[in-house]
VOLO-344418 format. One line per field, with one value per residue (C-alpha): residue in three letters; residue number from 1; x negated, y, z negated. Coordinates in Angstrom, 2 decimals. Layout:
residu: ALA;...;
num: NUM;...;
x: X;...;
y: Y;...;
z: Z;...;
// end
This chain:
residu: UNK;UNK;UNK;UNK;UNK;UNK;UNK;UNK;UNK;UNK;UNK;UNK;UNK;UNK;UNK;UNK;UNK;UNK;UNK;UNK;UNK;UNK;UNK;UNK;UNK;UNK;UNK;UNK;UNK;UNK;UNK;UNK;UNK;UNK;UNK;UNK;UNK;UNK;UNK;UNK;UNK;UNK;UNK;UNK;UNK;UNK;UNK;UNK;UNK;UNK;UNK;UNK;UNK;UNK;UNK;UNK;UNK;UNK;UNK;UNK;UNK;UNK;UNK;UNK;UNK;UNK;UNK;UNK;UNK;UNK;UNK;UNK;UNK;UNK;UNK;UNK;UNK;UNK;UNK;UNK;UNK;UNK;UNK;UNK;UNK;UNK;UNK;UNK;UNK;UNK;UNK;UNK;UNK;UNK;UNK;UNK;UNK;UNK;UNK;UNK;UNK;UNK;UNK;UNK;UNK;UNK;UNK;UNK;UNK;UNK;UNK;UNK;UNK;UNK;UNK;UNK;UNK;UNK;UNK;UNK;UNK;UNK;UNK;UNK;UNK;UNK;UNK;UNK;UNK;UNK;UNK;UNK;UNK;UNK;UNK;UNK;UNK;UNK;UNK;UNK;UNK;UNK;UNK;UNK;UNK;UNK;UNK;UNK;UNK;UNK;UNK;UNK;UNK;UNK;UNK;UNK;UNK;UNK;UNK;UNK;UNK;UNK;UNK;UNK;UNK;UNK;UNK;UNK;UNK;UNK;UNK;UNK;UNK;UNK;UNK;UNK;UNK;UNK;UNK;UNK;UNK;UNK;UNK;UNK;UNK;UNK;UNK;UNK;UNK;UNK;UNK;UNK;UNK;UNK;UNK;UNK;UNK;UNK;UNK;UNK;UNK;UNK;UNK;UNK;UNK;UNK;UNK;UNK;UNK;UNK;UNK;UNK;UNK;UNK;UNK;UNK;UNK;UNK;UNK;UNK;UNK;UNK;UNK;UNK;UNK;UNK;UNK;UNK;UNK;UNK;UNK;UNK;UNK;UNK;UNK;UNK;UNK;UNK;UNK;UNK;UNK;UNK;UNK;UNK;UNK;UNK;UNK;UNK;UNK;UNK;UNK;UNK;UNK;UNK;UNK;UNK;UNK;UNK;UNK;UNK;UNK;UNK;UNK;UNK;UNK;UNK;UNK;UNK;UNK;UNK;UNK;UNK;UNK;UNK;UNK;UNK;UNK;UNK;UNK;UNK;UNK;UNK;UNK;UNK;UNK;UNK;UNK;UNK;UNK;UNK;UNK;UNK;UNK;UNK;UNK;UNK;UNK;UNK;UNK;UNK;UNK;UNK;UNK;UNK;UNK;UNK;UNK;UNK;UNK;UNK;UNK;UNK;UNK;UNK;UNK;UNK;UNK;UNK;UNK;UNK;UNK;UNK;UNK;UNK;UNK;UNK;UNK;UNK;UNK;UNK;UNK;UNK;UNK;UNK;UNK;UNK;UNK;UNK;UNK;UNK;UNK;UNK;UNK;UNK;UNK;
num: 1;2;3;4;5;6;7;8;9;10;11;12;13;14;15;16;17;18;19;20;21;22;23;24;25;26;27;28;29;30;31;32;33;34;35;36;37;38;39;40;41;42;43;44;45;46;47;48;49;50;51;52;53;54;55;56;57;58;59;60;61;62;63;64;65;66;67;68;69;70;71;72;73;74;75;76;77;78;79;80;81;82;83;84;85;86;87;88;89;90;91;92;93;94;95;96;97;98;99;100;101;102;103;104;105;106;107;108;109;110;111;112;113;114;115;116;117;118;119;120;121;122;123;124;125;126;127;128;129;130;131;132;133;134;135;136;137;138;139;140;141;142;143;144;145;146;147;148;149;150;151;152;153;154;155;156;157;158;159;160;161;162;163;164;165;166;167;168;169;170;171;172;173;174;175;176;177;178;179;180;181;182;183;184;185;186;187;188;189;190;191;192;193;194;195;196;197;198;199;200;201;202;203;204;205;206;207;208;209;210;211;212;213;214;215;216;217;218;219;220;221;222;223;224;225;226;227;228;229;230;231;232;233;234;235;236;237;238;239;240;241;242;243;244;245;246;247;248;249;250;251;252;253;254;255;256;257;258;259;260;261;262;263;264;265;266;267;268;269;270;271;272;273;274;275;276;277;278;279;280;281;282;283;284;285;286;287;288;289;290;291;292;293;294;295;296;297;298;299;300;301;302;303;304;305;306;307;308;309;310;311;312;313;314;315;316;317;318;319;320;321;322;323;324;325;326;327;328;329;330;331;332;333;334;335;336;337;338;339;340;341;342;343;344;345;
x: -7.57;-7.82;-4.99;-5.51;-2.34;-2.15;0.95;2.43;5.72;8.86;6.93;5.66;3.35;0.72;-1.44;-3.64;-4.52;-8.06;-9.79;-13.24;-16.51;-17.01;-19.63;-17.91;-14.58;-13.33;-13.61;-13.71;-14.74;-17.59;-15.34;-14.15;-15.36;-15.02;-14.35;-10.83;-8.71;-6.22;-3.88;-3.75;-4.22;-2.45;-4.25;-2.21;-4.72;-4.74;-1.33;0.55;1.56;4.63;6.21;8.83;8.75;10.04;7.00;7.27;4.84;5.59;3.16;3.37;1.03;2.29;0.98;2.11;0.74;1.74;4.91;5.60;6.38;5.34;5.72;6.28;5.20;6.07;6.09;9.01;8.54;10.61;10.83;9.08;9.61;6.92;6.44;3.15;1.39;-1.45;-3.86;-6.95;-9.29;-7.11;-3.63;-1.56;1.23;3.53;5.60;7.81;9.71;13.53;15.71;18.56;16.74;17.30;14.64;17.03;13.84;15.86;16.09;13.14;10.26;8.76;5.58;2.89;0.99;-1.60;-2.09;-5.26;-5.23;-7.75;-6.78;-9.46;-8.44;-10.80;-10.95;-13.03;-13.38;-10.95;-11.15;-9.05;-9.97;-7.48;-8.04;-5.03;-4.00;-0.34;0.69;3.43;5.33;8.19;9.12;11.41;12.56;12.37;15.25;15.52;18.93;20.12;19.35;17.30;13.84;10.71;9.21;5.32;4.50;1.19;0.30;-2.32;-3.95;-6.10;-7.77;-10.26;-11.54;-12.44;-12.03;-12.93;-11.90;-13.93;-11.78;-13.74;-11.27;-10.89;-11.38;-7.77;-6.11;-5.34;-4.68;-4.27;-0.75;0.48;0.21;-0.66;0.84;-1.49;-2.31;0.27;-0.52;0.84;0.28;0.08;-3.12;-5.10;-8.70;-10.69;-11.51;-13.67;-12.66;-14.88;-13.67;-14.39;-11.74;-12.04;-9.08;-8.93;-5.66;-5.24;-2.81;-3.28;-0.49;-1.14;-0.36;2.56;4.61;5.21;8.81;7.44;4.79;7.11;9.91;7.82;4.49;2.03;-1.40;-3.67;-5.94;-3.21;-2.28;-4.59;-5.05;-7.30;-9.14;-11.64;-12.08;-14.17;-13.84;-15.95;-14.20;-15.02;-12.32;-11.91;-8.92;-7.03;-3.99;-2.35;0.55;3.51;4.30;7.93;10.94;7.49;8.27;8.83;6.16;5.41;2.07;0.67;-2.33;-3.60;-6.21;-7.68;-10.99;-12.89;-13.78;-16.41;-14.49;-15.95;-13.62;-14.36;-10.97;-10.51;-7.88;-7.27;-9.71;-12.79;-14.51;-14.37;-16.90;-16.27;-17.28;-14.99;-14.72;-11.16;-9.19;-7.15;-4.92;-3.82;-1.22;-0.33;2.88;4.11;7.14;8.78;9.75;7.42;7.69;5.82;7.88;9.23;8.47;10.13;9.01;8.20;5.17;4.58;0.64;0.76;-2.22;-4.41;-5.14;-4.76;-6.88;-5.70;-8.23;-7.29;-7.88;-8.47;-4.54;-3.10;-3.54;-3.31;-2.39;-1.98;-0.82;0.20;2.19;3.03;6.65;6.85;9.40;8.70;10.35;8.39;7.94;4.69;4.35;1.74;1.83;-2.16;-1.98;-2.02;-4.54;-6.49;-6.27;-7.12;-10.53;-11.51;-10.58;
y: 12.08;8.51;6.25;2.53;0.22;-3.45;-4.57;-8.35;-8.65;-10.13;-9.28;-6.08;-4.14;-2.06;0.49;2.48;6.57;7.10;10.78;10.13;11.64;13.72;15.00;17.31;15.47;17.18;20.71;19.99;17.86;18.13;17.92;21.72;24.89;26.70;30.41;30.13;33.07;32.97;34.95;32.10;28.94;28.18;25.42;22.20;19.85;20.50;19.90;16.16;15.52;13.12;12.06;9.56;8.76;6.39;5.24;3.34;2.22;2.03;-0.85;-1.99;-2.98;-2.82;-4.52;-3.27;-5.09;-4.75;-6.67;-5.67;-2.60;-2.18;-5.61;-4.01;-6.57;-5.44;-7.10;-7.55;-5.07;-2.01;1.44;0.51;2.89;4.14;6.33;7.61;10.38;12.65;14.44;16.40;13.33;10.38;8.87;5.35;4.42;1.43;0.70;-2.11;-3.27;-1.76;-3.84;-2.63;-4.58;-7.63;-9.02;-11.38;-14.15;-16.13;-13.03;-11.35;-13.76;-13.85;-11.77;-11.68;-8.73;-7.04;-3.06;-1.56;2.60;5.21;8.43;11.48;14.62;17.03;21.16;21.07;17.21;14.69;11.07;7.85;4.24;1.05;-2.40;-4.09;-7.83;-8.70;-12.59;-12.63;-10.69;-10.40;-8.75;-5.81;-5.01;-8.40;-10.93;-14.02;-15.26;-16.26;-13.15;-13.71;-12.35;-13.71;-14.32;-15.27;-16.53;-17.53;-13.98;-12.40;-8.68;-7.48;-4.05;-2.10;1.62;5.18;9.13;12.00;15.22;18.56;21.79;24.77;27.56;25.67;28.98;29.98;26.88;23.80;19.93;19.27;21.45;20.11;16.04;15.62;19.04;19.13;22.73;24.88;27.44;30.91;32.65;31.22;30.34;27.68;26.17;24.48;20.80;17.76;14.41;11.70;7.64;4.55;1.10;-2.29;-4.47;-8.09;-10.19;-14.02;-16.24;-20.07;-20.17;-16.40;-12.94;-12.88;-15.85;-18.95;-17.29;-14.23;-15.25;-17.53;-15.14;-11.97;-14.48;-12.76;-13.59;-16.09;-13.33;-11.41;-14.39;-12.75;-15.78;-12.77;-10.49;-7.59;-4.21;-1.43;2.17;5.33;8.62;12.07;15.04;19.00;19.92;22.33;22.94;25.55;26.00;28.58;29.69;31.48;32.25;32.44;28.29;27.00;25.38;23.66;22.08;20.94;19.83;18.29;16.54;16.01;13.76;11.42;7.60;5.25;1.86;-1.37;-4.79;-8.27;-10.34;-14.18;-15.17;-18.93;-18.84;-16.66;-14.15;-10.26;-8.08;-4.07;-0.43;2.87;6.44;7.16;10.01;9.65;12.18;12.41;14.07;15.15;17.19;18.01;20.02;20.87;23.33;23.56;25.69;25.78;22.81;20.61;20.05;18.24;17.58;14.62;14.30;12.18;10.92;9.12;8.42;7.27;4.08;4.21;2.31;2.35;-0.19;-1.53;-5.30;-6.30;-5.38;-4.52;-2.68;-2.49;-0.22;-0.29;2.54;2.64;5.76;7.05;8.86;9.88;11.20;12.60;14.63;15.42;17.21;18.61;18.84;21.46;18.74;19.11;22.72;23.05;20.69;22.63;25.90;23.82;22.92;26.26;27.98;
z: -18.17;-17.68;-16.78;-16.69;-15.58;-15.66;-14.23;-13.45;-12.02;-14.66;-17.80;-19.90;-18.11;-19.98;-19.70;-21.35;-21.29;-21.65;-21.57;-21.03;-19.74;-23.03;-24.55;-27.01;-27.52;-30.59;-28.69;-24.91;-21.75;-19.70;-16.74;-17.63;-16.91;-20.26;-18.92;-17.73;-16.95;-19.99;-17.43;-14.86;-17.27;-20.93;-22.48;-24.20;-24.12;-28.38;-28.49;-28.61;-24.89;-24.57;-21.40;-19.88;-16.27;-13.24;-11.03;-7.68;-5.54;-1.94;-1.43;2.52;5.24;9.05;11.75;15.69;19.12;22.71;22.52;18.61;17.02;13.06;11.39;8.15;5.40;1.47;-1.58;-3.92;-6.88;-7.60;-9.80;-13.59;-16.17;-18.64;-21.88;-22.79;-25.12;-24.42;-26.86;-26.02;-24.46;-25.88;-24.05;-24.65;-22.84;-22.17;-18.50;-17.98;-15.36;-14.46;-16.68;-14.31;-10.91;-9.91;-7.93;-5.87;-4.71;-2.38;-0.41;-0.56;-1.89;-5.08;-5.66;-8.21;-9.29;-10.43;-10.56;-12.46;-12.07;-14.05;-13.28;-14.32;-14.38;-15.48;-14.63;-12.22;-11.35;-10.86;-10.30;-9.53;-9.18;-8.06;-8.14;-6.62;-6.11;-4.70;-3.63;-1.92;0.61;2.73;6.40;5.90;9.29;11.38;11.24;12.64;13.94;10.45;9.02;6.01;5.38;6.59;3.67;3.52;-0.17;0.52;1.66;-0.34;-0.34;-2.83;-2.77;-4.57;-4.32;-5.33;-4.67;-6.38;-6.26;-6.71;-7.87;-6.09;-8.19;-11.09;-13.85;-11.95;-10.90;-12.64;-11.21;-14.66;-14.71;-11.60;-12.61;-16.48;-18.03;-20.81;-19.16;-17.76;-14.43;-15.27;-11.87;-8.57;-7.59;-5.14;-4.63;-2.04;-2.64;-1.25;-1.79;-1.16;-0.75;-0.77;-0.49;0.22;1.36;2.11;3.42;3.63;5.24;5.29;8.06;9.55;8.89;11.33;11.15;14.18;15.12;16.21;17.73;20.33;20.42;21.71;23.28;21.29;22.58;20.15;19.47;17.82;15.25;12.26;9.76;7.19;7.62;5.44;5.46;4.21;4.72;3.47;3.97;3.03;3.47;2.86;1.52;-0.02;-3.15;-4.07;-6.77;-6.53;-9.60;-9.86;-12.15;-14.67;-15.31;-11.77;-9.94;-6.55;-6.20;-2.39;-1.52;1.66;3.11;6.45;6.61;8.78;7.62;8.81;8.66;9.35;8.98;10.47;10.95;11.51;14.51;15.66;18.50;16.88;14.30;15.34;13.36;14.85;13.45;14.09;13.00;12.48;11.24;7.83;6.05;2.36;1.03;-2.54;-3.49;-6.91;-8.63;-11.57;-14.81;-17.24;-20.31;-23.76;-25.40;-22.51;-18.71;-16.22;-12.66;-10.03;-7.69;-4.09;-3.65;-0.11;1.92;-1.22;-0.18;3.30;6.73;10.09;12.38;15.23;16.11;20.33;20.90;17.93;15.08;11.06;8.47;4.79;2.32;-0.96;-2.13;-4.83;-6.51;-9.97;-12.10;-15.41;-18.51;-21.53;-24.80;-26.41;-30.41;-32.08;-34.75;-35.48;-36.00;-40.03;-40.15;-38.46;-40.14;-43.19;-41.65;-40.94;-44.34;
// end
C-alpha cells in the first residue's frame, strides 16, 4: 500500500492512499507471494478497509558538546487526525490538524510544514519514502532567565530518503496485518528481514543553529557555532518481526533492527568548512498492537529510528529522528461481494 501525506501547519492536510506496483490489480500485487498458508493469513485486501486514527510525529533534532548536554530543537506541530479507506490496490484519505490544539506562537514559535510519506506494503516487500521540510523551531529544554522558549524562526531542515523492507516468511507472516489490516495473522508467526536506506538532511541558520545566549553562558568554542550543515547516510540492516497472536484476535507485533551506515556530512561553522566520512551504528525500531477481528480492528503502532543520523562534528555531535505513534479504529465492509458473484455466473 501506498501512503502519500502532504501536510502544512493551520490548514487541511491531505493525503492520498495509493496501492501500486501491480501488474494484475483486479486479482493481486506483484509484491505478494500467492501461496499463503490460509491457516496463518486471512486475506481482506477484497474487502472495503476503513480506518480513523491520531498520528504524531515526534519531529526533533538534538545537538550535545563538551559544555552542553542535548539542545533539543522541535518544531511546533502536534497530534492530526485522519480518516481513510482501503480496497485491494486503491486507498484515499484526508488528515487535518487537532481542532482541540492550540498552537500558542508566542510561546513556542511558529512553524511551517511540509510532510510527503508513501508507504508500500506488499507480502513480501515493503517500502517507505519521506520528503520533509520544517521552518521553524523552538528549544524545548533550555530557558533563559525569563523563561520563555528560545525560539529560532529562521531555522530550516528539510529531509529526504528511502528503506525497504524484504519479508523472508512472508507465505506465514504478514506486515500487512500488523500496520494496514487489510490482512489479518491467525497464528503467531515471525520472519527475517533486510532493510536497506538511504536519507539526506540539510539544516540552515542565518544566525546559527544554537543561539548567541548559549553560546556566552556555557563559552562554547567557535567551532561549535554550526551556521548549516548536510548530510547523507546509506545504511543497510538485518532484522527481525514477529507477531503474537492470542485470545485468537489479540496481537503484538515487534520488529527490530540493528544495521551499520556509511554517513558522510560537510557542516559550515564561523571560522571554516568541515567535509568528514564515518561508519556508525543505527537502530530502528517498530512495535505494533491491537484487536482485530473480521468486522472491526483497533490497535496503535510506534516506528522510531526511521529517519535517524547520529555524526559527530570536532566536539560535538548531532542527531535527528523522527518517530512515529499511531492510533487507529476501523471497520471493513464486504460491500463488493454480490457484484462479484454476478461476474462469475
Amino acid at each position: 500500500m501506498k501512503t502519500i501525506a502532504l501536510s502544512k501547519r493551520a490548514s487541511l492536510i491531505p493525503f492520498l492512499f495509493c496501492l501500486a506496483l501491480s501488474a494484475k490489480a483486479q486479482d493481486r500485487d506483484t509484491l505478494s507471494i500467492p501461496d499463503i498458508d490460509s491457516n496463518y493469513i486471512q486475506d481482506y485486501t477484497g474487502w472495503l478497509t476503513t480506518r480513523l486514527y491520531l498520528l504524531y510525529q515526534n519531529a526533533s533534532f538534538r545537538v550535545s558538546t563538551n559544555e552542553t548536554d542535548n539542545i533539543i530543537y522541535k518544531p511546533n506541530t502536534n497530534i492530526k487526525i485522519g480518516i481513510a479507506g482501503i480496497y485491494k490496490w486503491f486507498g484515499i484519505g484526508l488528515t487535518i490538524n487537532n481542532p482541540f490544539y492550540t498552537f500558542r506562537e508566542s510561546v513556542y514559535g511558529k512553524t511551517t510544514a511540509i510532510d510527503l510519506r508513501v508507504n508500500a506494503f506488499g507480502r513480501a516487500v515493503a517500502g517507505e519514502l519521506f520528503i520533509q521540510n520544517f521552518h521553524g523551531f523552538y528549544i524545548r529544554n533550555i530557558h533563559p532567565a525569563y523563561e520563555k522558549y528560545y525560539l529560532l524562526p529562521d531555522m530550516n531542515l528539510f529531509s529526504i530518503g528511502a528503506y525497504g523492507y524484504w519479508v523472508y516468511n512472508s507465505r506465514r507472516f504478514s506486515l500487512r496485518a500488523a500496520f494496514i489490516q487489510n490482512e489479518k495473522q491467525l497464528k503467531s508467526a515471525g520472519s527475517f528481514m533486510v532493510r536497506p536506506g538511504f536519507s539526506f538532511f540539510e539544516m540552515t541558520s542565518d544566525t546559527g543553529i544554537i543561539p548567541g545566549n548559549i553560546i556566552s553562558t556555557y563559552k562554547l568554542a567557535k567551532d561549535e557555532v554550526v551556521k548549516s550543515g548536510r548530510f547523507y547516510s546509506f545504511s543497510l540492516a538485518p532484522g527481525y518481526t514477529y507477531t503474537l497472536v492470542f485470545l485468537k484476535n489479540i496481537y503484538i507485533n515487534a520488529a527490530v533492527f540493528p544495521g551499520v551506515s556509511f554517513i558522510t556530512y560537510s557542516y559550515e561553522t564561523r571560522n571554516k568548512t568541515i567535509v568528514h566520512e564515518d561508519f556508525v551504528f543505527q537502530l530502528g525500531l517498530r512495535l505494533a498492537a491491537g484487536f482485530n477481528a473480521k468486522r472491526w480492528y483497533l490497535g496503535g503502532a510506534l516506528i522510531t529510528g526511521f529517519n535517524d543520523l547520529d555524526a559527530p562534528w570536532s566536539n560535538s555531535s548531532f542527531f535527528y529522528d523522527v518517530s512515529q505513534f499511531r492510533i487507529w479504529g476501523g471497520m471493513r465492509f464486504d460491500v463488493f461481494r454480490k457484484k462479484t458473484k454476478t461476474n462469475n455466473s
